[in-house]
mmJSON file of the N, C-alpha and C atoms, coordinates in Angstrom:
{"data_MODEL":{"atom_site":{
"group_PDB":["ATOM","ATOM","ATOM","ATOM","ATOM","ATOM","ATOM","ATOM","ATOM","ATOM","ATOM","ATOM","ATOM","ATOM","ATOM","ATOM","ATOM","ATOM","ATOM","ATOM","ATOM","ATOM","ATOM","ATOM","ATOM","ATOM","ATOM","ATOM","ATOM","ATOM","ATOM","ATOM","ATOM","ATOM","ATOM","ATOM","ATOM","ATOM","ATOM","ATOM","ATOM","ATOM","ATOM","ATOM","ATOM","ATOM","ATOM","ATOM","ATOM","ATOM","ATOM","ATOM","ATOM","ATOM","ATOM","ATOM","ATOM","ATOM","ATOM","ATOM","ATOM","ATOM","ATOM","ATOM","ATOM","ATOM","ATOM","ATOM","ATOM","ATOM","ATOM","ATOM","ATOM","ATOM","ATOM","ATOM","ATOM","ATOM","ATOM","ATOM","ATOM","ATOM","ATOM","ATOM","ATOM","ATOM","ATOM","ATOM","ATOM","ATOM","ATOM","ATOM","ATOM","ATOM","ATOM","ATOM","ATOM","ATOM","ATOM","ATOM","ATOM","ATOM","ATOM","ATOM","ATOM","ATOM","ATOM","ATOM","ATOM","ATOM","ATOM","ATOM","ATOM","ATOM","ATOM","ATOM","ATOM","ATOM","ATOM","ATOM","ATOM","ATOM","ATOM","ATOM","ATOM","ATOM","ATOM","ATOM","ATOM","ATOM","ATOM","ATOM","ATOM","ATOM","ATOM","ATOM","ATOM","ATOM","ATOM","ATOM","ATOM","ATOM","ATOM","ATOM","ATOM","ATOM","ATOM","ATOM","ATOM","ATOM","ATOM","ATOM","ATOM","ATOM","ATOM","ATOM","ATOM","ATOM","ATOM","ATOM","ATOM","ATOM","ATOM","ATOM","ATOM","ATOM","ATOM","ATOM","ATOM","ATOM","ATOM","ATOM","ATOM","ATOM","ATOM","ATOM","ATOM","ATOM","ATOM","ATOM","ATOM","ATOM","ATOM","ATOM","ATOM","ATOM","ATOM","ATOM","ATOM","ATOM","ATOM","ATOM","ATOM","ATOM","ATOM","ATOM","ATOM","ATOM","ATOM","ATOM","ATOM","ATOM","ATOM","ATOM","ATOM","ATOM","ATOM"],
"id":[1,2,3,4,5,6,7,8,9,10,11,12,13,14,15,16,17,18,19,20,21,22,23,24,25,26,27,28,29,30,31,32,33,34,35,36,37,38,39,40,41,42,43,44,45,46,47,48,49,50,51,52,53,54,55,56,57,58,59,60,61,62,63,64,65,66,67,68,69,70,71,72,73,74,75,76,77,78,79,80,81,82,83,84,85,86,87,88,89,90,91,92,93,94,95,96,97,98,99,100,101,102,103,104,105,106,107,108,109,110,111,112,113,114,115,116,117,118,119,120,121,122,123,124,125,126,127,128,129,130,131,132,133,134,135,136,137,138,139,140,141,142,143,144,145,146,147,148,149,150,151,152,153,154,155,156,157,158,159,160,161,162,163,164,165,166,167,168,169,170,171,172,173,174,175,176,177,178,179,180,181,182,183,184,185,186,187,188,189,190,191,192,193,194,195,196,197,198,199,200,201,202,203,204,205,206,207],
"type_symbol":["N","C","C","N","C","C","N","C","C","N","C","C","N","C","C","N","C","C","N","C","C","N","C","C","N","C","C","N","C","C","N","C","C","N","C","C","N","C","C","N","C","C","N","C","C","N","C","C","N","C","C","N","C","C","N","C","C","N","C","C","N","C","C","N","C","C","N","C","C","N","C","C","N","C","C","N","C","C","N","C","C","N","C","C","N","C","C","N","C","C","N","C","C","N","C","C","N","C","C","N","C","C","N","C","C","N","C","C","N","C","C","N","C","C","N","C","C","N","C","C","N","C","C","N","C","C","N","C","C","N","C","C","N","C","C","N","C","C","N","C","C","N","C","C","N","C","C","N","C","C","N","C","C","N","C","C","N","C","C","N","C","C","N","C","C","N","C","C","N","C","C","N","C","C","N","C","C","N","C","C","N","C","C","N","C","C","N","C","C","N","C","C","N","C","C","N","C","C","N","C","C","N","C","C","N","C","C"],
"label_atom_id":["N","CA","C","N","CA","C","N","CA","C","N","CA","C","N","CA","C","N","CA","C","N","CA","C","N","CA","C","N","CA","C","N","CA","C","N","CA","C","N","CA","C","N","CA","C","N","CA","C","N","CA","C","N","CA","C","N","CA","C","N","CA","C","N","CA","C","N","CA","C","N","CA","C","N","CA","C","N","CA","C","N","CA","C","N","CA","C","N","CA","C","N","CA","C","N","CA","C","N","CA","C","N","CA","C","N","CA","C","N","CA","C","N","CA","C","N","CA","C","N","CA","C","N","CA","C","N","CA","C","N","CA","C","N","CA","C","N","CA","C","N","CA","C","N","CA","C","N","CA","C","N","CA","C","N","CA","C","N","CA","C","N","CA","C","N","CA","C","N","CA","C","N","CA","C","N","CA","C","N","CA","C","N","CA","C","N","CA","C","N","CA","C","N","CA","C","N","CA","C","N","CA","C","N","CA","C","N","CA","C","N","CA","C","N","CA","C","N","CA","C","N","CA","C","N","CA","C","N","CA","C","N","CA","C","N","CA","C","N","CA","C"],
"label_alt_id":[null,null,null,null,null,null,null,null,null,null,null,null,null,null,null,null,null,null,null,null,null,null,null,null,null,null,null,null,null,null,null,null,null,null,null,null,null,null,null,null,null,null,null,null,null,null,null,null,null,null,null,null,null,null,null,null,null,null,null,null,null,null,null,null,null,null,null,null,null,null,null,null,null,null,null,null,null,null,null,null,null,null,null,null,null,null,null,null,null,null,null,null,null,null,null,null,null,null,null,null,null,null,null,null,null,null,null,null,null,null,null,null,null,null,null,null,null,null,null,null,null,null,null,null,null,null,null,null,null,null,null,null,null,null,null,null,null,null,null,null,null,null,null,null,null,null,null,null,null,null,null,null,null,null,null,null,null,null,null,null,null,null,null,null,null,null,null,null,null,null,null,null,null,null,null,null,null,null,null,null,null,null,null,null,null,null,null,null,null,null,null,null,null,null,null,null,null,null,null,null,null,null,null,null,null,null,null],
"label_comp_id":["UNK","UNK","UNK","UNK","UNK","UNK","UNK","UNK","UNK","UNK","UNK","UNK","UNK","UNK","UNK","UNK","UNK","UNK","UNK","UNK","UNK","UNK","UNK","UNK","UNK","UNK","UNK","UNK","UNK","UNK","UNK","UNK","UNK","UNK","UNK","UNK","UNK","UNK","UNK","UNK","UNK","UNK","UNK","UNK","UNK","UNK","UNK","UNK","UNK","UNK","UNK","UNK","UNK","UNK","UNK","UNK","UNK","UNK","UNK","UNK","UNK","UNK","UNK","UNK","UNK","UNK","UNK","UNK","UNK","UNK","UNK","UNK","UNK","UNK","UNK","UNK","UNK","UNK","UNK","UNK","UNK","UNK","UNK","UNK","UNK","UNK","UNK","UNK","UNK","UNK","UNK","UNK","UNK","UNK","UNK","UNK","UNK","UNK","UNK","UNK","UNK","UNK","UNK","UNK","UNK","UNK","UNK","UNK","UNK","UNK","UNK","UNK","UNK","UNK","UNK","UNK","UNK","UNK","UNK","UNK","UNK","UNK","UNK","UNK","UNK","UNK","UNK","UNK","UNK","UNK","UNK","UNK","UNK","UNK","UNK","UNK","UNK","UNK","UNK","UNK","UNK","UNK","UNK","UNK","UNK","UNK","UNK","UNK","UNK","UNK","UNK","UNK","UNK","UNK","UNK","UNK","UNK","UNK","UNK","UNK","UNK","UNK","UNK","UNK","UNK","UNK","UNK","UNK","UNK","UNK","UNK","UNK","UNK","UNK","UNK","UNK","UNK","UNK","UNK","UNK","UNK","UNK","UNK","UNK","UNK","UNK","UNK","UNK","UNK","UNK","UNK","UNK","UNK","UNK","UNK","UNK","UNK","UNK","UNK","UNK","UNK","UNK","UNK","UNK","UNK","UNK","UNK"],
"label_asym_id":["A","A","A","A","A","A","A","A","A","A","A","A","A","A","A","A","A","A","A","A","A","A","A","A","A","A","A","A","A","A","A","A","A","A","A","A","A","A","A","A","A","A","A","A","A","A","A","A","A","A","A","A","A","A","A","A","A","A","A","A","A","A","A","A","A","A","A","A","A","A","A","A","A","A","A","A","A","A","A","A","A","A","A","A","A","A","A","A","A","A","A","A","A","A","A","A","A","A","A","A","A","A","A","A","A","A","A","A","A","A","A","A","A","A","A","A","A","A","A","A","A","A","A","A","A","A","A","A","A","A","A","A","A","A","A","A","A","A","A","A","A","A","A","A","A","A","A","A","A","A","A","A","A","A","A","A","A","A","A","A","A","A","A","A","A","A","A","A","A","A","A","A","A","A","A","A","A","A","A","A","A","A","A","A","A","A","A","A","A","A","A","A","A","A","A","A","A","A","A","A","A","A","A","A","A","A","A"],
"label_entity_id":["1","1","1","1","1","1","1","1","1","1","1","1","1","1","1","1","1","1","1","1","1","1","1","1","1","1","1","1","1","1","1","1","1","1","1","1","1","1","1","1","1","1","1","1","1","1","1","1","1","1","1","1","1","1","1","1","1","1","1","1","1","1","1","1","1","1","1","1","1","1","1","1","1","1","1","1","1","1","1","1","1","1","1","1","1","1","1","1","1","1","1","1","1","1","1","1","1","1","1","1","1","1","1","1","1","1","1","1","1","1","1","1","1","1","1","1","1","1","1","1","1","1","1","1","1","1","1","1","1","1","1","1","1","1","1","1","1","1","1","1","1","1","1","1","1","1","1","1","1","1","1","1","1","1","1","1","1","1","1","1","1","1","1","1","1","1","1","1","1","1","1","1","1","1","1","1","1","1","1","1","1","1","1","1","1","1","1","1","1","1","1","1","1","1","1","1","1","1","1","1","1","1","1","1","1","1","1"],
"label_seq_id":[1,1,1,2,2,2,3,3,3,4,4,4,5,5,5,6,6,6,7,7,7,8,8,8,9,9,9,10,10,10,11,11,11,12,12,12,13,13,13,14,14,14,15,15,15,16,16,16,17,17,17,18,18,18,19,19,19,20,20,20,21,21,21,22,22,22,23,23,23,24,24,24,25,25,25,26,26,26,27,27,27,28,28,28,29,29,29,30,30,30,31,31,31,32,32,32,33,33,33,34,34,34,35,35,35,36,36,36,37,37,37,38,38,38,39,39,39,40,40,40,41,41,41,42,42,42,43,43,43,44,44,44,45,45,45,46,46,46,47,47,47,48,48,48,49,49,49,50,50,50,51,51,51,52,52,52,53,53,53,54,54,54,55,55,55,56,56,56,57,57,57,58,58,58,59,59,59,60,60,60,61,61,61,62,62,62,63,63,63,64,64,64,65,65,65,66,66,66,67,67,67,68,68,68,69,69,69],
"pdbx_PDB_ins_code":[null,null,null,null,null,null,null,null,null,null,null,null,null,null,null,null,null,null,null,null,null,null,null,null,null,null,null,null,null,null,null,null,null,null,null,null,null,null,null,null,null,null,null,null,null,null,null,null,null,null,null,null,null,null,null,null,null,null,null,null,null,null,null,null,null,null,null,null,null,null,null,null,null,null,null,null,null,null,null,null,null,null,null,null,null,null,null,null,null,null,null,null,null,null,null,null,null,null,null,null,null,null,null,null,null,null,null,null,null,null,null,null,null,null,null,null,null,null,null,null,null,null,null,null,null,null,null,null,null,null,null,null,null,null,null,null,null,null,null,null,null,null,null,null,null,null,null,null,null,null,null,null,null,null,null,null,null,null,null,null,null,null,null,null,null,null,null,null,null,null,null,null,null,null,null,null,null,null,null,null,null,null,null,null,null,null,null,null,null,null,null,null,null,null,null,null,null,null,null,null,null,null,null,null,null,null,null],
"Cartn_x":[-4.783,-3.873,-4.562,-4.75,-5.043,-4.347,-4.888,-3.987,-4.063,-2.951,-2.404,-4.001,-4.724,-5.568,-5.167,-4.616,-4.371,-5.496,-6.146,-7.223,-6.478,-6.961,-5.848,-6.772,-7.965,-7.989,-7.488,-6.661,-5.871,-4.636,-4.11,-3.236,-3.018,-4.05,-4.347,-4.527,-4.992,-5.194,-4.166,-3.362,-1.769,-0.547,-0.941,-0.239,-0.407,-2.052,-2.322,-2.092,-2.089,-1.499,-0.164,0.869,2.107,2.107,1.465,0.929,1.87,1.778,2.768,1.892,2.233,1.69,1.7,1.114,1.418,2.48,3.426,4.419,4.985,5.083,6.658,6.069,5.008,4.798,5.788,5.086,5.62,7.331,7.484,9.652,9.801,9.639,9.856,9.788,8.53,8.586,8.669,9.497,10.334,9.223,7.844,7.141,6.606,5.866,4.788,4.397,3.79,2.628,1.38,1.133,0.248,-0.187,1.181,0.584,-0.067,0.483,0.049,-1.701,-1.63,-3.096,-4.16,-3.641,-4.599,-4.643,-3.575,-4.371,-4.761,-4.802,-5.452,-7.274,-7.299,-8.569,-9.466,-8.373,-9.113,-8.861,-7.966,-8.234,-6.503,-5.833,-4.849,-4.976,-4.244,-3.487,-1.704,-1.4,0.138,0.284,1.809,2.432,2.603,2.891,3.456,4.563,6.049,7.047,6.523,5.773,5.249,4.357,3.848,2.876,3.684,4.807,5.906,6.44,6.754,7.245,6.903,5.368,4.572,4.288,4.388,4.34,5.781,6.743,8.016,8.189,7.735,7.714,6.673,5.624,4.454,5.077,5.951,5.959,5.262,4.568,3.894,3.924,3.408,3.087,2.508,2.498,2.325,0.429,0.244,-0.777,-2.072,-1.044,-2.0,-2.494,-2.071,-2.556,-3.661,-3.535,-4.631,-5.82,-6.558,-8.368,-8.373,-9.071,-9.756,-11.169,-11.382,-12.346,-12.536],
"Cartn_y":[-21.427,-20.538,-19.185,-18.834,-17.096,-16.261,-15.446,-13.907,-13.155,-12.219,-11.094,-9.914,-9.583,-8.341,-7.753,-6.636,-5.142,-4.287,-3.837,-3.093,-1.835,-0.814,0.528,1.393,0.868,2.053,1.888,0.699,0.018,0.935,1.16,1.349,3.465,3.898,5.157,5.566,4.964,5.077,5.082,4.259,3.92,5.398,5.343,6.575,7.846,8.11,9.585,9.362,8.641,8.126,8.364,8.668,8.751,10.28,11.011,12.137,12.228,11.458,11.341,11.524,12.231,12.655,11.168,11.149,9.823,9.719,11.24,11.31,10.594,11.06,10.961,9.084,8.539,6.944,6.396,6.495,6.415,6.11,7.164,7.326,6.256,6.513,5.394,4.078,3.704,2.602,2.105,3.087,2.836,2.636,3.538,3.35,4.66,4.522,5.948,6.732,8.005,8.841,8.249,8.044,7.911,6.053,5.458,3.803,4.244,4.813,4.568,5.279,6.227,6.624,5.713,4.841,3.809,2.773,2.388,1.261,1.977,2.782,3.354,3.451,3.768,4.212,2.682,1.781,0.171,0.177,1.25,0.845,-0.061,-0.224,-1.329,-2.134,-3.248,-4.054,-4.35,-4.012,-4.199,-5.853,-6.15,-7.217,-7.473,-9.061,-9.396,-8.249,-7.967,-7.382,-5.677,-5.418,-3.772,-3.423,-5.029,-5.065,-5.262,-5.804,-6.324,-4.882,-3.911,-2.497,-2.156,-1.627,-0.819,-1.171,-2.201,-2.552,-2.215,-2.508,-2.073,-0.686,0.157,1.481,2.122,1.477,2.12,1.319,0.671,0.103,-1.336,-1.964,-2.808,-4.299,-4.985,-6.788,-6.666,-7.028,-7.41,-7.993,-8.387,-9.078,-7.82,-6.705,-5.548,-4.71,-4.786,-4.214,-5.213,-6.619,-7.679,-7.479,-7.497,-7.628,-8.852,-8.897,-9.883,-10.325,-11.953,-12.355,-13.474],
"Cartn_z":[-6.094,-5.399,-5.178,-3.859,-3.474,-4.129,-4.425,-4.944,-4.056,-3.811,-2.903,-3.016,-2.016,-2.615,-1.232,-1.856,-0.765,-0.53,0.669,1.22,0.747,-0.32,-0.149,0.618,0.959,2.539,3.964,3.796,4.943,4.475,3.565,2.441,3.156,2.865,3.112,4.247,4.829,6.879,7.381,6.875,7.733,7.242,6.183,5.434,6.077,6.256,7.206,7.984,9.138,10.463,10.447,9.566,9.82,9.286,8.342,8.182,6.652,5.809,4.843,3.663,2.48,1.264,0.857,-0.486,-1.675,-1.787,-2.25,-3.053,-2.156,-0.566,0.157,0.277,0.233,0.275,-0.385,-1.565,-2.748,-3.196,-2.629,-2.535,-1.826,-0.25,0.92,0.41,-0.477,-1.453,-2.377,-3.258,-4.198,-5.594,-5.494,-6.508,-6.737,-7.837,-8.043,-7.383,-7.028,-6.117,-6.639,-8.479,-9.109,-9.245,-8.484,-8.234,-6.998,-5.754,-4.723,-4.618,-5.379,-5.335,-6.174,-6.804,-7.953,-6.583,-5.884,-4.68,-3.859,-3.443,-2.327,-2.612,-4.233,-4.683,-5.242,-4.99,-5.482,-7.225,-8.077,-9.312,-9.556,-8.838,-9.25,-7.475,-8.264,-7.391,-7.511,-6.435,-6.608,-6.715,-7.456,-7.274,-5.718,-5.686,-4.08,-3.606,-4.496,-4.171,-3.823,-4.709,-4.192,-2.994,-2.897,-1.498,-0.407,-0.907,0.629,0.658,-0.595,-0.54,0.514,0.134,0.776,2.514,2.729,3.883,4.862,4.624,5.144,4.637,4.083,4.119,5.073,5.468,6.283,7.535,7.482,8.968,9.985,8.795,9.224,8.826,9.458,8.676,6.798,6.176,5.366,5.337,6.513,6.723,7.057,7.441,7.764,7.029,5.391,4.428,3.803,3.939,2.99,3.411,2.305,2.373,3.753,4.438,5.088,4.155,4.402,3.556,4.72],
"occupancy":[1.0,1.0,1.0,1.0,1.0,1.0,1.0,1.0,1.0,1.0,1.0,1.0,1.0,1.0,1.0,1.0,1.0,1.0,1.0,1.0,1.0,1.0,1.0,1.0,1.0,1.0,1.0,1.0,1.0,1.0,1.0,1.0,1.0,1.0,1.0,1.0,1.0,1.0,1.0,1.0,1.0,1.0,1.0,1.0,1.0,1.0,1.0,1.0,1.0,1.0,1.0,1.0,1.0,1.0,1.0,1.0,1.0,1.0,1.0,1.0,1.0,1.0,1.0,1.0,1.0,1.0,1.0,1.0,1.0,1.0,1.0,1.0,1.0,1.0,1.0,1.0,1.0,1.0,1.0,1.0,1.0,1.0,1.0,1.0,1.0,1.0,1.0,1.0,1.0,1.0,1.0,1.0,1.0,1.0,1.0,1.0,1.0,1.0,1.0,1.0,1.0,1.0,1.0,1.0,1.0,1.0,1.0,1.0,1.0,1.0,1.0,1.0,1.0,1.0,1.0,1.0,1.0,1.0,1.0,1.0,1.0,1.0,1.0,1.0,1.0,1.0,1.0,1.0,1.0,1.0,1.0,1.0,1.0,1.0,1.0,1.0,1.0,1.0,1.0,1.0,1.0,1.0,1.0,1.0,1.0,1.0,1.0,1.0,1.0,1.0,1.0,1.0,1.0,1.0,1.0,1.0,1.0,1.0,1.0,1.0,1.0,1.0,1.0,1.0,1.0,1.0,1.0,1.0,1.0,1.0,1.0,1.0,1.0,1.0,1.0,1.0,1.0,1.0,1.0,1.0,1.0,1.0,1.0,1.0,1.0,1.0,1.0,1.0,1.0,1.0,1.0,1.0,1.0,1.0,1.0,1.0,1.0,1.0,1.0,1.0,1.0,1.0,1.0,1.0,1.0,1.0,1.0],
"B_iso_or_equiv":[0.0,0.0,0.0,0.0,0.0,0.0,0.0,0.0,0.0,0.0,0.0,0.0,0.0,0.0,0.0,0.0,0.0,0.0,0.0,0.0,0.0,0.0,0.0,0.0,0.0,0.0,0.0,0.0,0.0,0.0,0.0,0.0,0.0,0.0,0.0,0.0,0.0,0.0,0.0,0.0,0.0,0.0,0.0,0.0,0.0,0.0,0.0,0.0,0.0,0.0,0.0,0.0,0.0,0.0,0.0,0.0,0.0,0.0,0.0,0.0,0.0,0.0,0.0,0.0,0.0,0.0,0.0,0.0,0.0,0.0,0.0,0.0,0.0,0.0,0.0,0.0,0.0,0.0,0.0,0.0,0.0,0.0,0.0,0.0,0.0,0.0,0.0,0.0,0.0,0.0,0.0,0.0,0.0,0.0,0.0,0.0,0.0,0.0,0.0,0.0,0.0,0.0,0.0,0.0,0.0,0.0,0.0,0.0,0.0,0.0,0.0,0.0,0.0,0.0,0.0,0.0,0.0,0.0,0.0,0.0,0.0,0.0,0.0,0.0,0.0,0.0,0.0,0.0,0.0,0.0,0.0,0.0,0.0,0.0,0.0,0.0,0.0,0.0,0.0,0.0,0.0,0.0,0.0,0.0,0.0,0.0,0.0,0.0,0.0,0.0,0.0,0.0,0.0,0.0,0.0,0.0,0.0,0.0,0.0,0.0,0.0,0.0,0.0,0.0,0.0,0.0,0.0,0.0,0.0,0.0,0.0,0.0,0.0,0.0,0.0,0.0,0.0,0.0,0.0,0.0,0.0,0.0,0.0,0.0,0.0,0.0,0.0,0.0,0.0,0.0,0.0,0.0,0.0,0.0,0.0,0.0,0.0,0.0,0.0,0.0,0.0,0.0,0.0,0.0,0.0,0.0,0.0],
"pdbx_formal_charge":[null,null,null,null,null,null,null,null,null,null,null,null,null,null,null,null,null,null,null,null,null,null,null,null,null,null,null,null,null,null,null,null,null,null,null,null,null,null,null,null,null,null,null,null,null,null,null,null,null,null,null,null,null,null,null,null,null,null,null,null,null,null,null,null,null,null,null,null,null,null,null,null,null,null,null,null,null,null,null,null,null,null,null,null,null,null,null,null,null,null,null,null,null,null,null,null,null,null,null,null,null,null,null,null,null,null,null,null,null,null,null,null,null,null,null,null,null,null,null,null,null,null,null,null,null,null,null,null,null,null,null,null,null,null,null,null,null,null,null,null,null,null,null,null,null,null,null,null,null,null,null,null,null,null,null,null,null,null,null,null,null,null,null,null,null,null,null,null,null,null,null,null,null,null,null,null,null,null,null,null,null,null,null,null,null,null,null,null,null,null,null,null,null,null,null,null,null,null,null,null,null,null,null,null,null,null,null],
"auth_seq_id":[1,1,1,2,2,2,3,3,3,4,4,4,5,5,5,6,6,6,7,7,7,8,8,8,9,9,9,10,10,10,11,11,11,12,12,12,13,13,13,14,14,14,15,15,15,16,16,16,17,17,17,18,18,18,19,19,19,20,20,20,21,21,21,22,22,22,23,23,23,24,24,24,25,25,25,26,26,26,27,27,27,28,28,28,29,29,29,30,30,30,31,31,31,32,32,32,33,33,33,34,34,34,35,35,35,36,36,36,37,37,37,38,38,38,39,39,39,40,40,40,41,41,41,42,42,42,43,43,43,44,44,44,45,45,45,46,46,46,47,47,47,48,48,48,49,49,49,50,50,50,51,51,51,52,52,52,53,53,53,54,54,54,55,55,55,56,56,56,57,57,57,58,58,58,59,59,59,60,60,60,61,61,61,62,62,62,63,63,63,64,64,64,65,65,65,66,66,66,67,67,67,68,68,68,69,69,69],
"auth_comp_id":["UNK","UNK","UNK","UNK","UNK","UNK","UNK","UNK","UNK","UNK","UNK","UNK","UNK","UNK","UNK","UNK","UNK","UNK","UNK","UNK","UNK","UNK","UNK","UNK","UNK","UNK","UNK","UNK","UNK","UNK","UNK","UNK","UNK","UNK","UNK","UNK","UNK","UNK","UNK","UNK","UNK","UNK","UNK","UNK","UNK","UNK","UNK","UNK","UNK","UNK","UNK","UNK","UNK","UNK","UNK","UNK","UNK","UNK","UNK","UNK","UNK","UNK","UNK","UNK","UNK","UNK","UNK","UNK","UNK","UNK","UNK","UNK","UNK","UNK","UNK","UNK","UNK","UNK","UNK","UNK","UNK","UNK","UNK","UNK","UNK","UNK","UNK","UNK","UNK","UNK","UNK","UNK","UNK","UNK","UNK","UNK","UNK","UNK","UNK","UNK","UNK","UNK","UNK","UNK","UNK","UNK","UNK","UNK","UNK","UNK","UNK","UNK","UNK","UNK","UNK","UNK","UNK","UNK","UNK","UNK","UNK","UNK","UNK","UNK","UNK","UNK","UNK","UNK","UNK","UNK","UNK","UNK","UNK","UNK","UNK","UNK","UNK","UNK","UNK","UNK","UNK","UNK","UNK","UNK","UNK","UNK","UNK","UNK","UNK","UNK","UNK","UNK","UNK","UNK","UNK","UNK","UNK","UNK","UNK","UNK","UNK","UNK","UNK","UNK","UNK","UNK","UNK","UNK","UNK","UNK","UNK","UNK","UNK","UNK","UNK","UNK","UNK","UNK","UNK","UNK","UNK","UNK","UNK","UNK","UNK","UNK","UNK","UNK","UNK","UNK","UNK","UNK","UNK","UNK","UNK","UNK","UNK","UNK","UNK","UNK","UNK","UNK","UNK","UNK","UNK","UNK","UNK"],
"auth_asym_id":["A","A","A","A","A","A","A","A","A","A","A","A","A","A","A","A","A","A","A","A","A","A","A","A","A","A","A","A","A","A","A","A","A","A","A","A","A","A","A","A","A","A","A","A","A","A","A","A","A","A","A","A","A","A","A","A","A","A","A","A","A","A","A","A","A","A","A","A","A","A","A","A","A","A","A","A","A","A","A","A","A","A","A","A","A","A","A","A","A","A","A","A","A","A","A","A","A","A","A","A","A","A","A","A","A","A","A","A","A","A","A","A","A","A","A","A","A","A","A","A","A","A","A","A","A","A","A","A","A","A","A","A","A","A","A","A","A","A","A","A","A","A","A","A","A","A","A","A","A","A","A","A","A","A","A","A","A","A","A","A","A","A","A","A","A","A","A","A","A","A","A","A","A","A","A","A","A","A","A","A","A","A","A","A","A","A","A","A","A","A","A","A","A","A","A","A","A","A","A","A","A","A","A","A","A","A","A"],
"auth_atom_id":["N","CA","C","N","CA","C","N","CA","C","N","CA","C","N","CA","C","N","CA","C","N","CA","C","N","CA","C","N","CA","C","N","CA","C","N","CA","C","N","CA","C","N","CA","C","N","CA","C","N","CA","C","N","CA","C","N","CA","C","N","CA","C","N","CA","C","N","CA","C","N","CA","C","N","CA","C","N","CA","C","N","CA","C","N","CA","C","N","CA","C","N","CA","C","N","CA","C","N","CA","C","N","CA","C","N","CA","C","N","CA","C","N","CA","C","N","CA","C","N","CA","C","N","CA","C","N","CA","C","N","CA","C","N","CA","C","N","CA","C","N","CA","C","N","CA","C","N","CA","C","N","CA","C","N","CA","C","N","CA","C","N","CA","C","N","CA","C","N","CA","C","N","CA","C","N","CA","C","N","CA","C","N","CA","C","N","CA","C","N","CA","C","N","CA","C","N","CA","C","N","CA","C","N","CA","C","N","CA","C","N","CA","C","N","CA","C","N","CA","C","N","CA","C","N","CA","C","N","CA","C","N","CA","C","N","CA","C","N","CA","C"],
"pdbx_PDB_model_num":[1,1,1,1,1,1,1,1,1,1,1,1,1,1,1,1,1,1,1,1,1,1,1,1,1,1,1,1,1,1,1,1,1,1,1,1,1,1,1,1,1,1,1,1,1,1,1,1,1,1,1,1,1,1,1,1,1,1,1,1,1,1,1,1,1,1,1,1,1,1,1,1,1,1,1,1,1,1,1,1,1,1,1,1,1,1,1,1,1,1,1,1,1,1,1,1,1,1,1,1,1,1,1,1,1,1,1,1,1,1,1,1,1,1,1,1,1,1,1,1,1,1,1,1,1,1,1,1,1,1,1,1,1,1,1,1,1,1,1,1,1,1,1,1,1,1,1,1,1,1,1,1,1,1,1,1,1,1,1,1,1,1,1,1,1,1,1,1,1,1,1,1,1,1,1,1,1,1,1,1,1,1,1,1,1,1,1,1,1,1,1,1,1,1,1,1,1,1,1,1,1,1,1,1,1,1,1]
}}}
């Protein structure tokens, strides 16, 4: 079985593009400033549910935050 891996500079691009701090990410998705800066920086990986968060808070597919391999 694949595991979920989130690009968090996919993660961070999409975020300045909307011109939004961590913090205000973060709220919108119902998690940390200090999670969202650990994926952005590659030192966590979110669960599926915080990755589906983060994605319907930035506005996008789900598919547009995953590593490509």
């Amino acid at each position: 079985m694949k595991t979920l891996q989130v690009d968090g500079l996919k993660v961070a691009e999409l975020r300045e593009r909307k011109g939004w701090t961590q913090h205000t990410t973060g709220r919108r998705a119902g998690i940390s400033r200090a999670l969202v800066s650990a994926i952005e920086v590659g030192d966590r990986q979110p669960s599926p549910q915080v990755a589906k968060q983060l994605a319907e808070a930035l506005g996008c597919d789900l598919d547009d935050l995953l590593v490509v391999s």
